[in-house]
C-alpha positions in Angstrom: 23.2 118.9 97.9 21.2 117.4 100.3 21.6 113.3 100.9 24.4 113.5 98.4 27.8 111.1 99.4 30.9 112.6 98.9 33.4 109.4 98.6 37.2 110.8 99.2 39.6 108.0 98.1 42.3 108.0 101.0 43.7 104.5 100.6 47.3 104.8 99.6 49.0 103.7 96.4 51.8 101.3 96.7 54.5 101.4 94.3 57.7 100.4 93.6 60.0 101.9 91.6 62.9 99.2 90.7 65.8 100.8 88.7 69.6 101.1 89.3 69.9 105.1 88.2 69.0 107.5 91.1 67.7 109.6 88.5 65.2 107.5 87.3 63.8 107.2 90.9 63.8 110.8 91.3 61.7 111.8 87.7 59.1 108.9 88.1 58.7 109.9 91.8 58.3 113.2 91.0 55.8 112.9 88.2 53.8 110.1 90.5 53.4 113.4 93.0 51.7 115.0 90.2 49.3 111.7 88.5 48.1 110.5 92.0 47.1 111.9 94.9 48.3 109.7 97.8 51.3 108.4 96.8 53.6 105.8 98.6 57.1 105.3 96.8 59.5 102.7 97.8 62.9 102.1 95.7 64.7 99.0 94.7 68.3 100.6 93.6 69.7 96.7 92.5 68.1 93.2 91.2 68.5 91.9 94.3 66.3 95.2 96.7 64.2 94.8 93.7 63.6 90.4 94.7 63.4 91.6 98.8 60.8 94.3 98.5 58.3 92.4 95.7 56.8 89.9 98.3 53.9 92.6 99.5 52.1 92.1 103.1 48.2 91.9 102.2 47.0 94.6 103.3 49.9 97.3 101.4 49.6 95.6 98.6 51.9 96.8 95.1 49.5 98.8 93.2 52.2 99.5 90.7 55.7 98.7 89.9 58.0 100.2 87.7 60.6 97.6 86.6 64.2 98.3 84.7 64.1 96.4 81.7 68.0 95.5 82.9 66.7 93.5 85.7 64.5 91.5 83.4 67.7 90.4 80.9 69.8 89.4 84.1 67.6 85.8 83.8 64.9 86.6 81.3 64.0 82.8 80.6 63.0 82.3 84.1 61.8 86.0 85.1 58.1 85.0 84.9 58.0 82.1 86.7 60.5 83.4 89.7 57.6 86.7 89.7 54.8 84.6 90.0 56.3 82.6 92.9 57.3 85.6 94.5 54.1 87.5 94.4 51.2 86.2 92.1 49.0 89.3 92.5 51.8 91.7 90.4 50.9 90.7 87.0 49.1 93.2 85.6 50.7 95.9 87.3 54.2 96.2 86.4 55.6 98.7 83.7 58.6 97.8 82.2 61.0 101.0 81.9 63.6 100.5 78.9 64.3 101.4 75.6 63.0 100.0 72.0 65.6 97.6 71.8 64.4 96.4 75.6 61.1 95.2 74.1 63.4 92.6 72.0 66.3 91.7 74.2 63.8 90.9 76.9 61.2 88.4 74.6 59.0 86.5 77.3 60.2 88.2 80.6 58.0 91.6 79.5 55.4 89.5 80.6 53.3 91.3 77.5 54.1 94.3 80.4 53.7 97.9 78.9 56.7 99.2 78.1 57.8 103.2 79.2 60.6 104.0 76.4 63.8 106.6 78.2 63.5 109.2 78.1 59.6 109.1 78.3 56.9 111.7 77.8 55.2 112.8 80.8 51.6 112.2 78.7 53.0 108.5 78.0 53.8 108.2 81.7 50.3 109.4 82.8 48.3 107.3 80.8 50.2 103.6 81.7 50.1 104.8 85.4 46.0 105.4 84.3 46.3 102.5 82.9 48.3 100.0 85.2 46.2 101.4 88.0 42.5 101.6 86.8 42.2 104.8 87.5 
């Protein structure tokens, strides 16, 4: 078609995936491959990886961050505040990955965060990613 701009979207997505079980890492890394197209993965295996790799540089920001609901309960009265400080631009983008009873034990530190129930559905996974993203 003449005149006609074809816009290719080759800025990378950030995420971090922040979870203690390797397999975890593996399946949402996998099914990220499949939901976007140019993908960059980085893993937090501990609390602590999970604190060093949040503060972003500006220009590769986190466009997503999937976050073990265990690392919330380790200090959830002061999870918010502590994320904030760390990097004010993540709100909005994290998805908390836990089970039903996360969404309790957790209270404020979910952050009102969606919450990805183990073991999730791949359809459920796609559309928080969708979501999350604004894609």
């Amino acid at each position: 078609m003449p005149g006609a701009v074809i816009y290719i979207n080759t800025m990378k997505t950030n995420v971090l995936v922040a979870d203690n079980d390797m397999d975890v890492h593996q399946l949402v890394c996998d099914v990220l491959e499949i939901c976007l197209r140019n993908v960059k993965v980085e893993r937090a295996m501990s609390p602590q990886g999970f604190w060093d790799k949040l503060p972003a540089a500006p220009e590769q920001p986190w466009h997503l961050v999937f976050l073990s609901a265990e690392y919330i309960k380790e200090e959830p009265a002061g999870f918010i505040d502590r994320l904030v400080a760390v990097n004010p631009n993540i709100i909005g983008k994290v998805v908390i990955l836990g089970t039903e009873a996360d969404a309790e034990s957790c209270g404020e530190g979910l952050m009102a965060a969606p919450l990805l129930v183990k073991p999730f559905s791949l359809d459920r996974f796609e559309e928080l990613v969708k979501q999350v993203c604004g894609s």
